[in-house]
N, C-alpha and C positions, 0 to 999 in steps of 0.2 A: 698652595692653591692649585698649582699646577699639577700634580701628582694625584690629587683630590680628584681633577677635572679627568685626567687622563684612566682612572680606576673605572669611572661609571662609564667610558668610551667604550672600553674592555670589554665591563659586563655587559654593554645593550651588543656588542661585536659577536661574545659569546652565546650570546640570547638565539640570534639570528642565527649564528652558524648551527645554532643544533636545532633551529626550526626547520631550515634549508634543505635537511632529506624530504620533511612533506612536503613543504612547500613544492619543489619540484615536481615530486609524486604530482602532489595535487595540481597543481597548471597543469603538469603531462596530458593526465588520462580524466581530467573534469574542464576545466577553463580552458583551454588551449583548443581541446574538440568541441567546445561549446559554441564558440568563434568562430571557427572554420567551418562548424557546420550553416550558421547565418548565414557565413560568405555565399557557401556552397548553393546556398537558397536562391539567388539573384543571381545564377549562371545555369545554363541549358547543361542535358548532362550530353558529354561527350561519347561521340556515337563512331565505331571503328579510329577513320582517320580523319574526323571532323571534329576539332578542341570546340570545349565549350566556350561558349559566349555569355557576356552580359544580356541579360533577359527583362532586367529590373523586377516589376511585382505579377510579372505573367502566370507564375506557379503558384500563387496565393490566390490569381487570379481565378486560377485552373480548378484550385483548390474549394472555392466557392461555389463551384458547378460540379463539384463532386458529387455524386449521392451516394456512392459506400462510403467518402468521410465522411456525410455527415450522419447515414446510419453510423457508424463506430459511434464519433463522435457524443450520439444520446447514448449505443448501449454502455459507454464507458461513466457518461452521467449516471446513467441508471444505477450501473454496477457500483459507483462509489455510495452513490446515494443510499442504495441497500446496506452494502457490505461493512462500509466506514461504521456507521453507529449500533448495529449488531452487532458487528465483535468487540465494541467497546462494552455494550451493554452484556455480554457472553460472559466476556473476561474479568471485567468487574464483578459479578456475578460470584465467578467459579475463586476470583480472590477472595471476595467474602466467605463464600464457604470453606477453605482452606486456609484461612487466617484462622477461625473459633476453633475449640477445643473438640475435636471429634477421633473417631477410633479411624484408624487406617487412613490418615491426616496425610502420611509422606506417600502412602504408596495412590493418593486421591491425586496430589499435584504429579508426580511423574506421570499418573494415567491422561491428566489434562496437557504436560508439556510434550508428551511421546510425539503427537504430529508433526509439532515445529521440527523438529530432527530429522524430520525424514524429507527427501530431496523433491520438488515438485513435480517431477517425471514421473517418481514411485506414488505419490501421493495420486496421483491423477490416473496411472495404471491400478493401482485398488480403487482408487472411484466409478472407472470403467467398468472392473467386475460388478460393482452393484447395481451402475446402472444400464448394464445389460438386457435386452429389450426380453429374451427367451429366457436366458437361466439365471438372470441381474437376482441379487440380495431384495432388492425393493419392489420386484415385481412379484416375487416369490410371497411377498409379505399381503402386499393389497390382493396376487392374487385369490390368496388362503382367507383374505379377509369379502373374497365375492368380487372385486372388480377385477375391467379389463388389463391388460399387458400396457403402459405408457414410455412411448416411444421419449426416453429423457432426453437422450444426446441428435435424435433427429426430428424432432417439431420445434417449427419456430417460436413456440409457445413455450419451452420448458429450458431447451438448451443454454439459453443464459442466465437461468433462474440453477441450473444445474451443476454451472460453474459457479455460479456465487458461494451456494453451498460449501461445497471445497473448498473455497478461497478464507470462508467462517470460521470452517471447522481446522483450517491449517493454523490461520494467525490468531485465535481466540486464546490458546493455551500462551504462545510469546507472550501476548498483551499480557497476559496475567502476570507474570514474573512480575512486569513494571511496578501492576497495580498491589501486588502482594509485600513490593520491598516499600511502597507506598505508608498500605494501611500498617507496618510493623513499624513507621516513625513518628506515627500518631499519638498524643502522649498517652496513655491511659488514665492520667486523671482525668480529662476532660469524659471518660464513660462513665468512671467510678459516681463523680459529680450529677452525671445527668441518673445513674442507677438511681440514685439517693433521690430525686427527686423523681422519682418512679414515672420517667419518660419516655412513651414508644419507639419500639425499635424504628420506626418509619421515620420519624423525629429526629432521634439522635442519627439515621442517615442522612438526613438532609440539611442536621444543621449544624452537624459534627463531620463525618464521615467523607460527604459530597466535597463540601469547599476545602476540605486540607486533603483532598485528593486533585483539584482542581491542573495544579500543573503538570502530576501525570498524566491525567488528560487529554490537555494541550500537547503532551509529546507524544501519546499515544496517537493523538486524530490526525498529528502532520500525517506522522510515518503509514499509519491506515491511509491516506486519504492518497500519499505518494504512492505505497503499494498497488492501491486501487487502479491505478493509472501505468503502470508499469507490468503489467501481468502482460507474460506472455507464451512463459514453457507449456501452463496448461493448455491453454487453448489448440497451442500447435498438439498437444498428446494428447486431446479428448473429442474436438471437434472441428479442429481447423479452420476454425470462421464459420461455419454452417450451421444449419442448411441457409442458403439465401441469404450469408451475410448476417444471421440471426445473432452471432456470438460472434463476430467480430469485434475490437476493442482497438483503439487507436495504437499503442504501439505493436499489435498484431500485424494492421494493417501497414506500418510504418515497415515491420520487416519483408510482408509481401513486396512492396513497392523497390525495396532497395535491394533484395535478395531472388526473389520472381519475375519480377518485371526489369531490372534492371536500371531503374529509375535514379539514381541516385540526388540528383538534386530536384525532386519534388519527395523524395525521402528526408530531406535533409530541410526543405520548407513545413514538410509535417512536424520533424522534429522540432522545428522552431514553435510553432505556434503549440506545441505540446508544454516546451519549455514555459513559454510564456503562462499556458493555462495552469500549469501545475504552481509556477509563482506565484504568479497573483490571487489563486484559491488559497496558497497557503498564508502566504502572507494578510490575506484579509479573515481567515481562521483565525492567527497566531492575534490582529487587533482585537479581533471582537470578543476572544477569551480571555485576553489579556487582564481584560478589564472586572473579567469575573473569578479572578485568581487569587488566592491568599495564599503570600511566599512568606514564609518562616526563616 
């Protein structure tokens, strides 16, 4: 009996030792700064040779009479709100169409995966070129087509609608990958079945297609909905938060404060209440699909 008991000690011993390298990892550089930075929330930031202080909820305080967070704040709603279900709707899309039987089927998906590959920096440097206000791609196009030259990356009307675009057209090809290794676990008799019974294509996606796609989905709209909220190479390479704050986004704003201004613990209160929001959107995503999920 003893022996018995002593074997399974071993294996949960071994279990743990070879989880141990993430584990570490992961506290390191996710839990450990995730903590610290709370802490860091409820102390004043230290200035020359004056340490910080307990402050309690002064910087949230601060943070309430902010008006560039709370512009971020919406364009970063906005920007999820757009960009999340477009590129689901994109890349679903472009999975369907390169899942069917069509000519020039492989070299369709590399032309839809080619942006994911390429760095946000580059991505955003070719976005530049077109939206160029004198010799842009897309002014060249409306101007040929009779209208005027639109200013994309300096009216506060266009520049975050301008960024969004980019941010579509980079993660719409990823999402597909998901949704294409998706629709290829589908069984086929469930089409063969609905063929036979000579059912619309509209039909057989909504009552085949749709719900046995349902939890990549769900993994697709976390990870959009986190991306959404985490953008911030572009912004610094296309427009900088402008004009007037136009395209600012919370963790844009979150790197001015801590990197610009020197802020570091009302950087570190943003980060919190960022953490928080991105939680609990996801988590009340992850319920409310949950429930409209069919697991195989």
């Amino acid at each position: 009996m003893q022996p018995r008991r002593n074997s399974r000690l071993n294996i949960h011993v071994q279990g743990w030792l070879l989880a141990l390298p993430a584990i570490v990892l992961l506290a390191s550089f996710t839990h450990i700064p995730a903590v610290v930075t709370v802490i860091d929330s409820f102390y004043s930031t230290p200035r020359g040779r004056v340490p910080s202080s307990f402050i309690g909820l002064d910087q949230y305080h601060a943070m309430l009479a902010d008006p560039i967070f709370w512009k971020a704040f919406n364009n970063n709603l906005l920007y999820a709100l757009i960009t999340v279900p477009v590129a689901i709707a994109l890349a679903l899309g472009m999975a369907l169409l390169v899942n069917g039987h069509i000519k020039g089927r492989t070299a369709l998906r590399l032309a839809f995966f080619t942006p994911t590959i390429l760095p946000m920096v580059a991505a955003a440097n070719i976005w530049l070129f077109f939206y160029t206000s004198d010799y842009g791609l897309l002014n060249q196009i409306i101007r040929g087509m009779g209208f005027a030259n639109v200013n994309w990356l300096g009216s506060t009307s266009t520049a975050l609608w301008s960024l969004m675009a980019v941010t579509i057209w980079k993660e719409a090809g990823f999402f597909m990958i998901f949704f294409l290794a998706a629709l290829q676990q589908v069984p086929p008799d469930l089409y063969e079945a609905a063929r036979m019974e000579n059912v619309g294509r509209w039909t057989v996606f909504r009552r085949i297609t749709w719900p046995l796609v349902m939890p990549t989905t769900l993994f697709v709209a976390i990870n959009a909905l986190i991306n959404a909220f985490r953008i911030v190479d572009q912004v610094i390479a296309m427009t900088g938060g402008g004009p007037n704050n136009a395209s600012t986004l919370l963790l844009f704003y979150i790197y001015q404060v801590a990197f610009s201004f020197w802020d570091s613990s009302y950087a570190a209160a943003l980060s919190t209440v960022l953490l928080l929001l991105l939680g609990g959107v996801a988590l009340a995503q992850f319920y409310l699909l949950d429930r409209k999920i069919h697991y195989r």
